[in-house]
Every structure is written in structure tokens, then in C-alpha cells.
C-alpha positions in Angstrom: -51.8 -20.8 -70.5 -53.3 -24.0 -69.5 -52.0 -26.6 -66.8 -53.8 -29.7 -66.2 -53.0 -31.7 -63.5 -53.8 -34.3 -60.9 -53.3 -32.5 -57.4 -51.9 -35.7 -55.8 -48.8 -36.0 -58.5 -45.7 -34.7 -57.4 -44.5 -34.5 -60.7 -47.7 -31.5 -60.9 -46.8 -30.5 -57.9 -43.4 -30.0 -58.7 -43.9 -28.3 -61.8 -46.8 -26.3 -60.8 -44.0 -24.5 -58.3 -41.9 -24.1 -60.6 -44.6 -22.3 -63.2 -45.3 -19.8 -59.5 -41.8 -19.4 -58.7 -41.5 -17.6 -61.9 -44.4 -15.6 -62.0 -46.0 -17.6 -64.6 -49.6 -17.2 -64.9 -51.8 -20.0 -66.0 -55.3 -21.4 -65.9 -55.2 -24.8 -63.6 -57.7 -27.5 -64.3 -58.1 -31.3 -62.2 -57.5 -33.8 -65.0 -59.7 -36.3 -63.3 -62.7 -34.4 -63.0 -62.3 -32.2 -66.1 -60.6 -34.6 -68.9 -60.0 -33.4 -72.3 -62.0 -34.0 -74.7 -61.9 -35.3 -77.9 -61.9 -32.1 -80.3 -59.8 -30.3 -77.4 -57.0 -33.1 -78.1 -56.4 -32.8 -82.1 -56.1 -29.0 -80.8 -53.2 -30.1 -79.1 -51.9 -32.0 -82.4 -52.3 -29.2 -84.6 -49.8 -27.3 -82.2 -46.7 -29.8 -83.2 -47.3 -32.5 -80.1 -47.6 -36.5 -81.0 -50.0 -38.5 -80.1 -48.3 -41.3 -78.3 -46.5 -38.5 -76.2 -50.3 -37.4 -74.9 -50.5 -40.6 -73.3 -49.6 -42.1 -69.6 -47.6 -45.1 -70.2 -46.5 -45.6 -66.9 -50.0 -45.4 -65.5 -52.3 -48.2 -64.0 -55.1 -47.7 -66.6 -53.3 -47.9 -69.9 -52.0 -51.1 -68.4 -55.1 -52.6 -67.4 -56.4 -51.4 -71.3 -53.3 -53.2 -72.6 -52.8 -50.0 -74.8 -49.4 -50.9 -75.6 -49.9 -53.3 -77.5 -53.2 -51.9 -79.3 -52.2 -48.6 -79.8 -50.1 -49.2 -82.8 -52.8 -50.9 -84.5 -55.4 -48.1 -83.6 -56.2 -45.2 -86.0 -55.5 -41.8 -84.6 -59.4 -41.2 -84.1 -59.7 -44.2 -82.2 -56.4 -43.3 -79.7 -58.3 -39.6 -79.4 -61.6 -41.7 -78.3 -59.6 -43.5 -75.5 -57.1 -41.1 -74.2 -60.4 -38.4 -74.0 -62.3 -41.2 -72.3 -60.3 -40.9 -69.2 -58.3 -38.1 -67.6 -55.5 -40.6 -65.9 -54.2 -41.7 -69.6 -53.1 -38.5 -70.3 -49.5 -37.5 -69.2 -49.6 -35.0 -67.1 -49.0 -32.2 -66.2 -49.9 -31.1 -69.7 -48.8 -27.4 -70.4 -51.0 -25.9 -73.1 -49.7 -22.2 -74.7 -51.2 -20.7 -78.1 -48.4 -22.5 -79.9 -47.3 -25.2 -77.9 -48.0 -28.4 -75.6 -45.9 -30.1 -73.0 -46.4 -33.1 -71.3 -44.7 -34.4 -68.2 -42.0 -31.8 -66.7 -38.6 -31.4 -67.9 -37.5 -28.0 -66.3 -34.7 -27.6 -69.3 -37.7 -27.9 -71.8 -40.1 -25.8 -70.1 -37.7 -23.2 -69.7 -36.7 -23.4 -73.5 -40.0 -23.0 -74.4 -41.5 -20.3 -72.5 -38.1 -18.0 -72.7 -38.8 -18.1 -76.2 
């Protein structure tokens, strides 16, 4: 598995713990200095996730891009290009399995997910 995080979020932090605690091996990559990409995120698609859930609403940058109120109007190619343009638009942690993603932690999801 794949966990991307940013080091300094507790919410990774938190989750990242929680992924140890259980003997849960994974692959850990800084979303800041190693973003996905473009072609990595319609991977993510193709395994059942949506779009708008890949993306940091609460965060500074989509703010200051005033995605809100573009994203609706943007085609899904276009919402790739920005959320692959810059690591700290994507919700993290992301969680990425062969036949899953997850974004942001919710223990009770996590846990349905990989107990399956």
C-alpha cells in the first residue's frame, strides 16, 4: 500500500500510528515534495474514489485558487491538471491499495476497508 502524507499534519500523524499499531505495512511518500501526478490520479478514479473527494477543501491553497467556485465548471481533465499541480490540494493522508483509495482518516472506514 501507499500512504501519502504531509509529516507536519496530525491528522497523518494520527493515522500513520494507527496503520503501525496494526502491523500494517505501507510505502510512505511527502506529498509536498513528491505530488501525484496527473496519470497517477485517474489511477485513483478508476479504483471507485470521486474526484472532488481527492481535493483539500479546507486548505489555504484551494482557497486562494478560489476552487470552489470553479471546480464545478471545470472538466475533470482540467481538476486533474490543478489538484496534480500542487501536493497541498490533495486531502490527505491518501491511502492507496490495489483496489481502493482513501482520503482523510476515518478509523471506522479504514478499518472496514482493510478487514476486508
Amino acid at each position: 500500500m501507499l500512504f501519502i502524507e504531509y509529516p507536519k499534519c496530525s491528522t497523518c500523524q494520527k493515522a500513520k500510528k494507527w496503520l503501525t499499531d496494526r502491523g500494517i505495512s505501507f510505502e510512505d511518500r511527502h506529498i509536498a515534495e513528491d505530488n501525484p501526478k496527473a496519470e497517477e490520479i485517474k489511477g485513483w478514479l478508476e479504483k471507485g474514489i470521486e474526484l472532488k473527494k481527492l481535493f483539500n477543501t479546507s486548505g489555504m491553497k484551494y482557497r486562494e485558487l478560489g476552487l470552489k467556485d470553479r471546480l464545478p465548471s471545470m472538466s475533470e481533465d482540467e481538476a486533474i491538471a490543478v489538484l496534480a499541480s500542487d501536493g497541498m490540494l490533495v486531502k490527505r493522508p491518501v491511502l492507496v491499495g490495489d483496489d481502493f483509495v482513501l482520503t482523510g482518516f476515518r478509523e471506522k472506514q479504514w478499518e472496514e476497508v482493510l478487514n476486508k
